[in-house]
C-alpha positions as CSV (number, residue, x, y, z in Angstrom):
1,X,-77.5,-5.7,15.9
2,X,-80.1,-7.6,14.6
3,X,-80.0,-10.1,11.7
4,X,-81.2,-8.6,8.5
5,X,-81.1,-9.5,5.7
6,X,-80.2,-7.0,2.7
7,X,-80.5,-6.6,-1.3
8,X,-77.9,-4.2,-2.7
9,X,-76.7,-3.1,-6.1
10,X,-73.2,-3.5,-6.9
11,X,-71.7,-0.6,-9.7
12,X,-70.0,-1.1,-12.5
13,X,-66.5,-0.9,-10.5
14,X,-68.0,-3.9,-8.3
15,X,-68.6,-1.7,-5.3
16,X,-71.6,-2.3,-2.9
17,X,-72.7,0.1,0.1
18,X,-72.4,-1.3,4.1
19,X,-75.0,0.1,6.3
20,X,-74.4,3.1,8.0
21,X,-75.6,1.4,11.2
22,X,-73.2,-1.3,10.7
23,X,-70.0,0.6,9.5
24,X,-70.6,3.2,12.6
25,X,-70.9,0.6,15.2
26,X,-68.2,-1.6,13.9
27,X,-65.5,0.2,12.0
28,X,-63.2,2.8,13.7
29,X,-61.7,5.9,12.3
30,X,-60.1,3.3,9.7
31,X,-63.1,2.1,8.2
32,X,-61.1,-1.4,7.5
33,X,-62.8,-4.6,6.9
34,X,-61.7,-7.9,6.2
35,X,-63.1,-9.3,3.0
36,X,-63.1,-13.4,3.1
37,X,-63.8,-15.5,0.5
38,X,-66.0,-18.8,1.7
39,X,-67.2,-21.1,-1.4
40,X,-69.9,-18.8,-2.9
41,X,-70.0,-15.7,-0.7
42,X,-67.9,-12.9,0.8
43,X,-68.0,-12.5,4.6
44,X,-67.0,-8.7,5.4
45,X,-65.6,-8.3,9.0
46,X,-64.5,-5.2,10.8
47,X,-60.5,-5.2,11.4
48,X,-60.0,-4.0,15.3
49,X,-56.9,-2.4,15.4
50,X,-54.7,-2.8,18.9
51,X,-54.6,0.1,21.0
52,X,-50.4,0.0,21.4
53,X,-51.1,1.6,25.0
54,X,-52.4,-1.6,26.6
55,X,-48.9,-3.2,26.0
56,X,-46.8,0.0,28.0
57,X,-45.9,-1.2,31.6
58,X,-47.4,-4.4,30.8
59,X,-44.8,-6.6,32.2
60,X,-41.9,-5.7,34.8
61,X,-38.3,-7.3,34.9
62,X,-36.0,-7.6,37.9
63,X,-33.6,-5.7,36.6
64,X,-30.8,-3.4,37.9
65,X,-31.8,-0.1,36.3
66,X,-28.1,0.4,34.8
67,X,-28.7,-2.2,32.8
68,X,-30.8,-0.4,31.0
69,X,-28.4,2.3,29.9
70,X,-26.7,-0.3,27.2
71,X,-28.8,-2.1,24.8
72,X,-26.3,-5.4,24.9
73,X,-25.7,-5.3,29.0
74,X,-30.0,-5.2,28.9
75,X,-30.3,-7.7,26.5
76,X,-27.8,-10.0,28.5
77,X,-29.5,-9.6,31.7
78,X,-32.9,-10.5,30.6
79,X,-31.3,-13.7,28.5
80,X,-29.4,-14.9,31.8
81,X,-26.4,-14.6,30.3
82,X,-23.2,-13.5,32.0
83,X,-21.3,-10.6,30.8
């Protein structure tokens, strides 16, 4: 997107308008932004939130599969500790 630069209005409940164009290619289906306060301005950011399913089978352990049946046998094994 191209730098513009924009005039807007802000109501009596101190609310301004984003562009469409912006909020549609930068927000998701939150439509969050981060509001930060520099000096004398506001920047507005979109917040990216994770996608939780980049983090499943992310990382593999050498681990006997029993292990996995008690939380405190688990948590031993991957912490080297003997039972």
């Amino acid at each position: 997107m191209e730098d513009k630069i924009l005039f807007r209005k802000i109501d009596k409940f101190g609310r301004i308008v984003l562009p469409s164009k912006w909020r549609k290619k930068f927000t998701d289906k939150h439509n969050l932004v981060m509001i930060r306060i520099e000096q004398n301005k506001l920047v507005i950011e979109p917040v990216i939130a994770s996608d939780l399913e980049e983090f499943i089978d992310a990382f593999k352990v050498d681990v006997d599969s029993n292990a996995f049946e008690d939380y405190n046998k688990l948590k031993r094994t991957l912490l080297g500790e003997r039972e």
